[in-house]
C-alpha positions as CSV (number, residue, x, y, z in Angstrom):
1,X,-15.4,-15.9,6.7
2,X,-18.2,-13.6,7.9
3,X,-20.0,-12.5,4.4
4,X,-21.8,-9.5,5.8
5,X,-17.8,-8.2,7.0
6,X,-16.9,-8.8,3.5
7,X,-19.7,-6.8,1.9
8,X,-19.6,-4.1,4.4
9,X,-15.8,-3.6,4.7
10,X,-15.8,-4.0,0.2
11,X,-18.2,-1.0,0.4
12,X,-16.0,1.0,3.0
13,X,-13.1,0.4,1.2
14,X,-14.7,1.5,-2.3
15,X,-16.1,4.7,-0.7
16,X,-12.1,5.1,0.5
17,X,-11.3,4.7,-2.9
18,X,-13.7,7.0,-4.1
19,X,-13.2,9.7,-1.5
20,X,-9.1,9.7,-2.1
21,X,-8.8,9.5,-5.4
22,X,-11.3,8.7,-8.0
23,X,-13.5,11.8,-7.4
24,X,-10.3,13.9,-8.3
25,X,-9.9,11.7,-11.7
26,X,-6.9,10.0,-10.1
27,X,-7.3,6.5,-11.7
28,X,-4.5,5.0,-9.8
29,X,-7.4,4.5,-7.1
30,X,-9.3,2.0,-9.0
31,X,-5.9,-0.4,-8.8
32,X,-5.3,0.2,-5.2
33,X,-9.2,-1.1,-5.0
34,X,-7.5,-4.6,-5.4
35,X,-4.3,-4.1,-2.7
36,X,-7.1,-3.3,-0.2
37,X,-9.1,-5.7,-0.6
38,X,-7.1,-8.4,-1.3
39,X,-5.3,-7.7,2.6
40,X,-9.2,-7.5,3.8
41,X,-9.9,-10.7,2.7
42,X,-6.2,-11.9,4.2
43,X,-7.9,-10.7,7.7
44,X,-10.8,-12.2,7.1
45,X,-9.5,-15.6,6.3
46,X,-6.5,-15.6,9.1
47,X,-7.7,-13.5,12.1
48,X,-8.4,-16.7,13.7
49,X,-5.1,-17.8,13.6
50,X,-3.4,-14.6,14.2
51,X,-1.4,-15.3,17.9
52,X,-1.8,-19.1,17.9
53,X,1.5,-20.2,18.2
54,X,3.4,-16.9,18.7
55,X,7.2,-18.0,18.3
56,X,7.2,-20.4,15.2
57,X,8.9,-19.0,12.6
58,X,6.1,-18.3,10.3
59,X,4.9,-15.7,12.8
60,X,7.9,-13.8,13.4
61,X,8.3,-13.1,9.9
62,X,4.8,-12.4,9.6
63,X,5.1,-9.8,12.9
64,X,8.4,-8.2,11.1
65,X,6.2,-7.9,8.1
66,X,3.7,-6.2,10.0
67,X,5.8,-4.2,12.2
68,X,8.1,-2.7,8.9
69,X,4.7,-1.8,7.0
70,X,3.2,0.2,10.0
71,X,6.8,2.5,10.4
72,X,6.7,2.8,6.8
73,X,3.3,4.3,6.8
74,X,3.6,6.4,9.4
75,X,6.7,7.9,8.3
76,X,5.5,8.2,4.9
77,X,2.3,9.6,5.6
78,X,3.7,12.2,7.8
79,X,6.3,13.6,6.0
80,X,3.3,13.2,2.7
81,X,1.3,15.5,4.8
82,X,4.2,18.1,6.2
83,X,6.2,18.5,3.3
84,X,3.5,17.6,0.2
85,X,1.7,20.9,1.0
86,X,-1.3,18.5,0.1
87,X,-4.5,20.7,-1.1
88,X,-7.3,18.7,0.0
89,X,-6.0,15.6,1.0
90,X,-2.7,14.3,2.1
91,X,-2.6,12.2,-1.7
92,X,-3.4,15.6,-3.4
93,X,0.2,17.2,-2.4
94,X,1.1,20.1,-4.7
95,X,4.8,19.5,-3.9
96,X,7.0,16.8,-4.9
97,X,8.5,15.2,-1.8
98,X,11.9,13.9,-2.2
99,X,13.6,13.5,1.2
100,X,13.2,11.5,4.2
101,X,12.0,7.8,3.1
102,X,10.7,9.5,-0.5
103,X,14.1,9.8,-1.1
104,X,15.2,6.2,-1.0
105,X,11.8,4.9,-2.5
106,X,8.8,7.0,-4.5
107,X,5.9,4.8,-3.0
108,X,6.3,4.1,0.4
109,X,2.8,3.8,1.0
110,X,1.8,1.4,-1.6
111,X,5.4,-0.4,0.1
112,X,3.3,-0.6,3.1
113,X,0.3,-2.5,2.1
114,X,2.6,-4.6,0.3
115,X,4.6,-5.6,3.9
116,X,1.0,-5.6,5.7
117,X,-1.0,-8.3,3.0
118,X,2.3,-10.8,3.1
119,X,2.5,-10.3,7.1
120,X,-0.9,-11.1,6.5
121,X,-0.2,-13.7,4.2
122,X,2.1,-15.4,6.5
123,X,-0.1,-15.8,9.3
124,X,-1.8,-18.9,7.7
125,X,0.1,-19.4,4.1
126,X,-2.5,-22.1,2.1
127,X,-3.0,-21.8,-1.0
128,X,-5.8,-19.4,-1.1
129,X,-3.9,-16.7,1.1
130,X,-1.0,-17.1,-1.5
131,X,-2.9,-16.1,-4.5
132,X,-4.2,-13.1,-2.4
133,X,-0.9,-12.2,-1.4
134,X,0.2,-12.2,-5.2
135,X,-3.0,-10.3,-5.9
136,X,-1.8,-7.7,-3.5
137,X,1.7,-7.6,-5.4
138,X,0.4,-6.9,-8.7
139,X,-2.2,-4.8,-7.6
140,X,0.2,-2.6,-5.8
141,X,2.5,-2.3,-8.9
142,X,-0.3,-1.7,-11.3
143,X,-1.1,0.6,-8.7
144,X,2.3,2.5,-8.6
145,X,2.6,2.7,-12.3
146,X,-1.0,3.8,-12.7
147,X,-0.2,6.9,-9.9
148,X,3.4,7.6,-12.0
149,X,1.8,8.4,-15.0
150,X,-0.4,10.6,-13.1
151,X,3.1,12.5,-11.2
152,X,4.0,12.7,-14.6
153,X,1.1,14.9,-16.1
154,X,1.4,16.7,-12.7
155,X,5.4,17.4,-12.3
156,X,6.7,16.7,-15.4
157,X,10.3,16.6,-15.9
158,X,10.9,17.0,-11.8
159,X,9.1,13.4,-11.7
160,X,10.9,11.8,-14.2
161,X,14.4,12.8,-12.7
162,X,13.2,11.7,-9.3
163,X,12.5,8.3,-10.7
164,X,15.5,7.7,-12.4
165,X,17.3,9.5,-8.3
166,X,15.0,6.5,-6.5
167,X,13.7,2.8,-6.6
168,X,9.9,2.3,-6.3
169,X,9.6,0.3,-3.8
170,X,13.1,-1.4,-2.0
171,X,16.0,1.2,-1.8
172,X,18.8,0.4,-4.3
173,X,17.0,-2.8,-5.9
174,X,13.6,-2.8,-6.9
């Protein structure tokens, strides 16, 4: 692992942070910090082994993985962005979005990085790529929780109604 990609992509993705979120006193950023990097370090440590051996089955869960998180992002980013009415960016939405894949799930887009670091994950699964895909989990839940509290203060009771209508992150389980 390349050490001067690790420092520069840790700054790029703290400026992210900063930039999105923790500039506007939305905390939740500081959490997602960890999701990010944890799936940064996941490339780092496995982009050498991403296509060797295509067809076993560790790669085509991985490539499902990987293939899931990228339509969930894209479709909840672009509804986020067309039906949030965001004010400055598309996390800063001044309407709460509750159709399309919002209304199955609240956080697709924390979802995502989730799929992306285990796709990751699964690309090369020792031990070390194991506790960073379970530093990914719990950072994307802290994250979550963090960013409800925060829907909370900023809907009130139209947030609280839509979490009890939706799952957080797999429709009708979890």
């Amino acid at each position: 692992m390349s050490y001067f990609a690790l420092l520069i992509g840790t700054i790029l993705i703290v400026l992210f942070s900063w930039f999105l979120s923790l500039r506007y006193k939305r905390y939740h950023g500081i959490a997602r910090f960890f999701a990010f990097e944890s799936v940064f370090i996941l490339v780092l440590l496995n982009y050498k082994v991403w296509f060797i051996n295509p067809f076993s089955p560790l790669q085509l869960i991985s490539w499902i993985l990987l293939i899931l998180s990228a339509y969930v992002v894209i479709a909840g980013y672009l509804l986020l962005k067309r039906k949030g009415k965001p004010d400055s960016n598309f996390e800063n939405t001044s309407v709460l979005v509750k159709s399309g894949i919002y209304g199955y799930i609240r956080h697709p887009l924390y979802f995502s990085i989730f799929l992306l670091g285990t796709g990751i994950m699964f690309k090369d699964p020792q031990p070390v790529q194991l506790v960073l895909g379970a530093t990914n989990l719990i950072a994307v839940y802290i994250t979550a929780r963090i960013e409800e509290n925060e829907m909370i203060v900023k809907f009130g009771d139209d947030y609280r109604i839509y979490m009890k209508e939706t799952k957080m992150f797999i429709p009708y389980i979890v």
